[in-house]
MITORZA-87315 format. One record per residue (C-alpha): residue number from 1; x, y, z. Coordinates in steps of 0.2 Angstrom, whole numbers, plus 2048, in hexadecimal, padded with zeros to 3 digits. Layout:
% residues N
    k    x    y    z
  NUM    X    Y    Z
...
***
This chain:
% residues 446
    k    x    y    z
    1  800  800  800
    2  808  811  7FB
    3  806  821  805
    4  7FA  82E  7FF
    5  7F4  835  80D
    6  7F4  847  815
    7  806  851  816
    8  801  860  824
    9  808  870  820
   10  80F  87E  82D
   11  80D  892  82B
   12  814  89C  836
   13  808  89D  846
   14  7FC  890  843
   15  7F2  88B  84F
   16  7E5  87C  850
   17  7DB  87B  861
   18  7CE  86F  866
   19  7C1  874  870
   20  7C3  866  87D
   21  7D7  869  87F
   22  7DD  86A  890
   23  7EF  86F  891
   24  7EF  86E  880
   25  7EB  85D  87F
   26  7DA  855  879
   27  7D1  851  88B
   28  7D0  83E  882
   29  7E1  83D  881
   30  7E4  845  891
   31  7D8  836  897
   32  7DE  828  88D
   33  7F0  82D  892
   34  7EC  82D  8A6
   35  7E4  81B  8A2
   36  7F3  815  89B
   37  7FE  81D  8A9
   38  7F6  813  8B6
   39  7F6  803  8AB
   40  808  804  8A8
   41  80D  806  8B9
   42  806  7F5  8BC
   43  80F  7EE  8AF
   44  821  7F4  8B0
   45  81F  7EE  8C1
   46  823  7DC  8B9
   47  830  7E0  8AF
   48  83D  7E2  8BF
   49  831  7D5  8CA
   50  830  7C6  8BD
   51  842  7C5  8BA
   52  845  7C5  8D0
   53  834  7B8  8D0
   54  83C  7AB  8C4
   55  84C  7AB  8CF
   56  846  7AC  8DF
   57  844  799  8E1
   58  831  79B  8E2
   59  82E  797  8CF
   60  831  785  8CC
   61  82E  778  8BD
   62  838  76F  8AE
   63  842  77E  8A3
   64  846  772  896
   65  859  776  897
   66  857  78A  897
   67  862  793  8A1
   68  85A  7A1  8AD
   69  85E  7AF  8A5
   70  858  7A9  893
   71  848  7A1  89C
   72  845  7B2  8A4
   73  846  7BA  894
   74  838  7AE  88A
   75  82D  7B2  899
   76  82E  7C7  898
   77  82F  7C2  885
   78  820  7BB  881
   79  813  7C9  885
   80  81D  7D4  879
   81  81C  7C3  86A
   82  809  7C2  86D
   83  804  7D4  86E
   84  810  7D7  85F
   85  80B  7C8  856
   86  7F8  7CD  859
   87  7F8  7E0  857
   88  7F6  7E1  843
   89  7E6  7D6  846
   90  7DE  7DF  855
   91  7E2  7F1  84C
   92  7D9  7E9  83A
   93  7CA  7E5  846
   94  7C8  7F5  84F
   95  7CB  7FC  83D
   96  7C0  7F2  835
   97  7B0  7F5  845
   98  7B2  806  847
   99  7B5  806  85A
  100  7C5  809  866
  101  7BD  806  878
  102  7B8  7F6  87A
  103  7C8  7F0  872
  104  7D1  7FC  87F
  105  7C7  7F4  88D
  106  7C9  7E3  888
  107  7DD  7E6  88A
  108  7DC  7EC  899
  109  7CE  7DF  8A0
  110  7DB  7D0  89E
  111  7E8  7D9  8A1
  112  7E1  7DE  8B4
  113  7DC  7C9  8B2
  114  7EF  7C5  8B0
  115  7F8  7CE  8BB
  116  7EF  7C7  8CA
  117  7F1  7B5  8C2
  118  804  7B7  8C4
  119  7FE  7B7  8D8
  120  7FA  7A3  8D4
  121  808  79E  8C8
  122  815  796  8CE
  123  81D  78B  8BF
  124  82A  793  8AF
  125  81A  78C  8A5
  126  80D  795  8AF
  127  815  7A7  8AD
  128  819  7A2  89B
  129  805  7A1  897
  130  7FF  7B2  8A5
  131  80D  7BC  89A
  132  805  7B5  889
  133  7F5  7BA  88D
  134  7FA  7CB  893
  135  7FF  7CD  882
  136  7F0  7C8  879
  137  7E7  7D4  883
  138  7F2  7E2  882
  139  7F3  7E1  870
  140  7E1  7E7  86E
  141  7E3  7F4  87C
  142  7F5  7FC  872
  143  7ED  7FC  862
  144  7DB  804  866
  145  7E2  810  871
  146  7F0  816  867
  147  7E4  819  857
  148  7D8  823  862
  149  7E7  82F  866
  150  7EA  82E  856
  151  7D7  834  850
  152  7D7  842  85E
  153  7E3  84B  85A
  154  7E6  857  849
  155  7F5  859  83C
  156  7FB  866  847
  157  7F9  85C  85A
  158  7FE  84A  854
  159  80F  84D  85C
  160  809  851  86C
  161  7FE  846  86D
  162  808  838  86A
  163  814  840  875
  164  806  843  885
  165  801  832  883
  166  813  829  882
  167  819  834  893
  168  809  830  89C
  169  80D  81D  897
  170  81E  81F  89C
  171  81A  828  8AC
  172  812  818  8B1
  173  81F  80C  8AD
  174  82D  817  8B3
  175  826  816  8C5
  176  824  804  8C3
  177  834  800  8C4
  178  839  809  8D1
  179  82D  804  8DC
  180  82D  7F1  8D6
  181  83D  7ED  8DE
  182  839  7F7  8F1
  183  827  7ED  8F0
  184  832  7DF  8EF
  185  83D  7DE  8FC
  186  832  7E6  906
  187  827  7D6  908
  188  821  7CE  910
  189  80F  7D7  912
  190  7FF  7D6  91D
  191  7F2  7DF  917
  192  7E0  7DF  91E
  193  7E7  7CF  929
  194  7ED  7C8  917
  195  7FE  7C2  916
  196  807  7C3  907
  197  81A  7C3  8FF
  198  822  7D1  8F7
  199  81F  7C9  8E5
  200  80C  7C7  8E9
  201  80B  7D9  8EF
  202  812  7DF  8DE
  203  807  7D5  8D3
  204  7F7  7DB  8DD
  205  7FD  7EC  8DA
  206  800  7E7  8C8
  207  7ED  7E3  8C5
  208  7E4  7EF  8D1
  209  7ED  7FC  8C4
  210  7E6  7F5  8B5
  211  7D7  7F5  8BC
  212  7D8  807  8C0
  213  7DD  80A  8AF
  214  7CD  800  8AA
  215  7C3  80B  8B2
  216  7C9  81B  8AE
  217  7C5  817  89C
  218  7B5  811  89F
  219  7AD  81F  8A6
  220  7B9  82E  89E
  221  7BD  828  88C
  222  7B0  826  87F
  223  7B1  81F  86C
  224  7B3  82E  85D
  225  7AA  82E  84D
  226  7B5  824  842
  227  7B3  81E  832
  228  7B3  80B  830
  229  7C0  808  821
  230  7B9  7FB  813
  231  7C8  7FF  809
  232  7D4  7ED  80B
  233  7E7  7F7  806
  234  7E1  802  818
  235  7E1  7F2  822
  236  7F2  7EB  819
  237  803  7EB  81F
  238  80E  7F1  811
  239  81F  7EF  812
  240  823  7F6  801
  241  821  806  7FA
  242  817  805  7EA
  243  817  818  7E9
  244  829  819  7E4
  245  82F  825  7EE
  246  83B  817  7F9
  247  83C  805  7F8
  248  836  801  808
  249  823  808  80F
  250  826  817  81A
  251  81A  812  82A
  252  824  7FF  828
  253  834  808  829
  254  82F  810  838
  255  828  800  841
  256  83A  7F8  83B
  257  843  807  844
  258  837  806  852
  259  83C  7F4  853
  260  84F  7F7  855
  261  84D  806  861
  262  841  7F7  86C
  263  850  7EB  869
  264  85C  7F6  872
  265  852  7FE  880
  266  84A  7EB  886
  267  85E  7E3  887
  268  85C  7E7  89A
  269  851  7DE  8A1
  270  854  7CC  8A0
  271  866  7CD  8A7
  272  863  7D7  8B6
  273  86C  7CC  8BF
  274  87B  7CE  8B3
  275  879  7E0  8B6
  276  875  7E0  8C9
  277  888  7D7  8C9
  278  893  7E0  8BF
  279  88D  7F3  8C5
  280  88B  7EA  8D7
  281  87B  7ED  8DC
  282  869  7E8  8E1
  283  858  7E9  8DB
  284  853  7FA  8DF
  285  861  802  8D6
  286  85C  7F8  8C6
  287  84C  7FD  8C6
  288  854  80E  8C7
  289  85F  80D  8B7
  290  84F  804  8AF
  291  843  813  8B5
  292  851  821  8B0
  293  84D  81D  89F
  294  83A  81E  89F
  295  83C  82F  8AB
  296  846  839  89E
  297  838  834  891
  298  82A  83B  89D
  299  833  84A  89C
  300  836  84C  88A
  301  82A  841  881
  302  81D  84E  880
  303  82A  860  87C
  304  832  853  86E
  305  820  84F  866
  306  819  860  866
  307  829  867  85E
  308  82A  857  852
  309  818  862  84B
  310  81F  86F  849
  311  831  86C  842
  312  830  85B  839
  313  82F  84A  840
  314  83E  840  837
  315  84B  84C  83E
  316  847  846  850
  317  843  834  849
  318  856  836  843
  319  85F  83E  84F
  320  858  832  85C
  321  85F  822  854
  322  86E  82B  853
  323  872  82E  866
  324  86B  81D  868
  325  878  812  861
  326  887  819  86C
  327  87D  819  87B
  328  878  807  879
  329  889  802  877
  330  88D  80A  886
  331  883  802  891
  332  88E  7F3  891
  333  89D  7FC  892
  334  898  806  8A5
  335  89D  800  8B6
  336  896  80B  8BF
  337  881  80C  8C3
  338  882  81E  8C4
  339  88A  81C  8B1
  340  87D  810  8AC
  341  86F  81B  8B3
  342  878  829  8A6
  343  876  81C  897
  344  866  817  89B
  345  85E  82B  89E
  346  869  830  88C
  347  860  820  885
  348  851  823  88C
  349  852  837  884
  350  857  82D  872
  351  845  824  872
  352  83C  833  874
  353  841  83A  866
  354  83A  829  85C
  355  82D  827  863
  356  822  834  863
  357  827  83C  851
  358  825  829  84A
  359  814  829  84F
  360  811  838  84A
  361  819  837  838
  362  80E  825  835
  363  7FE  82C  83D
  364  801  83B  82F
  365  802  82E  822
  366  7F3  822  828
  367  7E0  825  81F
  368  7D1  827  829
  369  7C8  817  830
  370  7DA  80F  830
  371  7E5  814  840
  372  7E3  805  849
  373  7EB  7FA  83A
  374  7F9  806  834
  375  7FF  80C  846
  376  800  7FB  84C
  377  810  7F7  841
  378  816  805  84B
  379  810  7FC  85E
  380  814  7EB  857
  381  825  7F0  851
  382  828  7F7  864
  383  821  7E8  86E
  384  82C  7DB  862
  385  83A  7E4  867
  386  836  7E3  879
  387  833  7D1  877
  388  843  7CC  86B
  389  84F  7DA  877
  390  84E  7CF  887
  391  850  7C0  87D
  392  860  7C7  873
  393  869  7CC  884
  394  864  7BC  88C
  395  86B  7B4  882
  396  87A  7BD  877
  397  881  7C1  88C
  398  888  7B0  88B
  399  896  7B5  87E
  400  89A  7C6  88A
  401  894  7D4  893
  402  893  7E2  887
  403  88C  7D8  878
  404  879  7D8  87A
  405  87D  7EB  878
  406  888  7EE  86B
  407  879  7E1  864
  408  86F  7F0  869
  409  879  7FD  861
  410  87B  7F7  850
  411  868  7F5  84E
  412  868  807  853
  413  874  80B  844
  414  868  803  838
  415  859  809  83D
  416  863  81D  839
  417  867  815  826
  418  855  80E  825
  419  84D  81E  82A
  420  858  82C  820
  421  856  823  80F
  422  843  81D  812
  423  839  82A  81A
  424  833  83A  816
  425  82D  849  81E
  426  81B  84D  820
  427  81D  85C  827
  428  81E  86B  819
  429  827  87B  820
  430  830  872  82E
  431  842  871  830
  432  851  879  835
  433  848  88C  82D
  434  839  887  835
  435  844  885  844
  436  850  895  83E
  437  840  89F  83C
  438  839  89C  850
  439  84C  8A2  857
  440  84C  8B1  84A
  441  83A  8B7  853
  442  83E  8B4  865
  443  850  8BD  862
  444  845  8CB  859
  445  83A  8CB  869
  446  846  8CD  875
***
C-alpha cells in the first residue's frame, strides 16, 4: 500500500485549538493517558519482580535444560511475542467495527485478571501461560487506545499528543520500578489480618492498578465518530513502497526502527543479576538505573512531540537513533551504578525523540477509519523488541559482558541508515528555517 495521505503544512503562527483541550491537550487524551499511567505502574512492577520471583527458589518445575537467566528472559518475553504477534489483527478489528473502547477495556480486564493470577503460579510453565495472556489482552488495549490518540488529535497536536500520552505511560512504569524492588524486600505483609510475602504484595498491587486504569476509562473515555474503513489496502501491512518514492514503505520503516530502538532499551532486564554483580549492587538500585530511563522520557516525551509539530518529525526520529547507538554500547562498558544510571537517563532521552515524532509521522500518513491497523506496526514493532531484547541479552551474555549491547548498538546504527534513505518529512515549512525563523523573533523581542 503506498502513502497518499495528508502532508500538514505550517505558517507562521498557526494555531489549532480544540474546544475540549485542557493544558493544551484533548481532555480524552488527557484521560486515556491518566488510564494508562495507572495501568503501567502495575505492569513495570514485574519487569524488576519476575526476574527476583524465578530466582527466589519459590518457582519450581522441569526447565528443560534452560539456564535461569535465558528461562527468565522467555518468561518477560512472551507478553511482548503475543501482543506483538496479535496487534495487526486486534487493530484490523477495531478498524474494521468502528470502535476503540471496548477493545481498550477488554486489555485491561485480563490484564487486572493476570496480574493477580501470578499470586497462584508457582511453576516456570505457569508464569509462561499468565505472561501469554497478558499479551493477548494488552494487544487490543495498545492498539485501540493508541488509534484513539491518534483520532483526537489534529495535524498540528499529533506530536503532543503522542508525546502526553507516552510520558503519562512512562510516568507509570517509571515508578514501578522503583517501587517494585522496596515492595520486595520489604515483605513479608499483614494486611487486614492477611499475611502475605513481598512477591504477593507486588502482584496485588499490579492488578488493583489495572483495575484502576479499567475504571478510569470506563466512566471518563467515550468512543469518537469514526469511519469504519471498507477499503482492504487500509487494513494491510505493506512493507514496500509502491509509490516509488523509497523502496521500503515509510510507516514499515518506522516500525523496523522502532523495533531496533525496543531491542536496545529491553537488554536489561533479563540479566539483572549480571548487572546487580558487576556494578555491585541490589535490587533497589536496579530498579533505579531501569526507572532513570523512563523518568528522563516523562520529562521530555511531551516538549519533543510538540516541537516534532512544529519543526519536522524525521529530524528527531534521526538524531535519536544517533545518540542511541553509543549510549548502548556504553552500558556494557560502565562500572559504576552512578555511570549506568548516566547511560540509562542519555538512553532514555534518545527514545524520546523516536517515539513520539514516529508516531506522529505514521499517524500523518494513516487514512481515516484505519489508525488501529497502520499504528499497530508501530506498537508491534516496540513490544517485539521488548520481547526479542531480554532474550538477546539472556542469551548473547554468555559470550561476555558487554555483547548484548554492542548487539544493541549496532541495531541502533541501522535503524539511522534505514530511516535517512526511507522516510520523508510530512511536515511542510519545518526545519532548521522554521527553527531559524522562531530564534530570529524571540531575539527581535527581546
Amino acid at each position: 500500500m503506498g502513502r497518499t495521505g495528508h502532508v500538514p503544512t505550517r505558517s507562521e503562527g498557526e494555531t489549532v485549538v480544540s474546544d475540549a483541550m485542557v493544558f493544551g491537550v484533548d481532555r480524552q487524551v488527557l484521560t486515556l493517558s491518566m488510564a494508562r499511567a495507572a495501568d503501567a505502574v502495575g505492569n513495570s512492577f514485574l519487569i524488576v519482580v519476575l526476574p527476583l520471583y524465578v530466582a527466589s527458589g519459590v518457582v519450581s518445575g522441569t526447565t528443560f535444560g534452560l539456564g535461569e537467566a535465558l528461562l527468565t528472559g522467555v518468561i518477560l518475553s512472551a507478553f511482548g511475542l503475543f501482543n506483538s504477534a496479535l496487534q495487526p489483527f486486534a487493530g484490523r478489528i477495531t478498524d474494521t467495527v468502528g470502535r476503540r473502547k471496548p477493545f481498550v477495556l477488554l486489555g485491561l480486564g485480563v490484564l487486572t485478571l493476570a496480574n493477580f493470577a501470578y499470586s497462584l503460579g508457582s511453576s516456570y510453565w505457569a508464569l509462561l501461560a499468565i505472561r501469554a495472556a497478558q499479551g493477548i489482552g494488552v494487544a487490543f488495549t495498545i492498539t485501540a487506545s493508541i488509534a484513539l490518540v491518534n483520532e483526537l488529535s489534529t495535524d498540528t497536536t499529533r506530536g503532543g499528543s503522542m508525546g502526553t500520552y507516552n510520558t503519562f505511560r512512562l510516568l507509570g512504569f517509571g515508578i514501578g520500578p522503583i517501587a517494585a524492588g522496596t515492595v520486595v524486600n520489604g515483605g513479608p505483609y499483614t494486611v487486614l489480618g492477611v499475611q502475605m510475602s513481598g512477591f504477593e504484595a507486588a502482584f496485588y498491587i499490579a492488578a488493583v492498578s489495572a483495575a484502576i486504569s479499567f475504571l478510569l476509562v470506563t466512566v471518563l473515555v467515550r468512543d469518537p465518530d469514526v469511519e469504519r474503513t471498507h477499503d482492504p489496502e487500509g487494513t494491510s501491512i505493506a512493507i514496500l513502497d509502491h509509490d516509488a518514492e523509497g523502496l521500503l514503505d515509510p510507516v514499515f520503516t518506522l516500525g523496523v526502527a522502532s523495533l531496533f530502538m525496543a531491542i536496545g532499551i529491553a537488554l536489561l532486564s533479563a540479566i539483572e543479576p549480571s548487572v546487580n554483580a558487576r556494578l555491585e549492587q541490589g535490587a533497589t538500585l536496579f530498579g533505579i538505573e531501569f526507572a532513570a530511563f523512563v523518568l528522563v522520557q516523562v520529562l521530555v516525551q511531551t516538549p519533543i512531540g510538540r516541537a516534532s509539530d512544529r519543526y519536522g518529525r524525521r529530524p528527531f526520529i534521526l538524531a535519536g537513533l544517533v545518540i542511541l547507538a553509543p549510549v548502548t554500547v556504553a552500558e556494557g562498558l560502565v562500572v559504576a551504578p552512578w555511570q549506568m544510571i548516566a547511560a540509562r537517563a542519555l538512553q532514555g532521552l534518545a527514545a524520546a525523540m523516536v517515539f513520539a515524532p514516529a508516531l506522529a509521522l505514521a499517524g500523518d500518513l494513516t487514512s481515516e477509519g484505519s489508525s488501529g491497523t497502520q499504528l499497530s506496526v508501530l506498537t508491534m514493532a516496540f513490544g517485539l523488541g521488548t520481547a526479542i531484547g531480554p532474550l538477546a541479552s539472556g542469551f548473547l551474555i554468555r559470550y561476555g559482558y558487554p555483547i548484548p549491547f554492542a548487539f544493541g548498538g549496532i541495531l541502533a546504527c541501522v535503524g539511522v541508515v534505514l530511516v535517512y534513505t526511507q522516510v520523508h518529512e510530512t511536515i511542510e515549512g519545518g526545519g532548521l528555517a522554521f527553527l531559524l525563523d522562531d530564534v530570529r523573533g524571540i531575539i527581535a523581542r527581546s
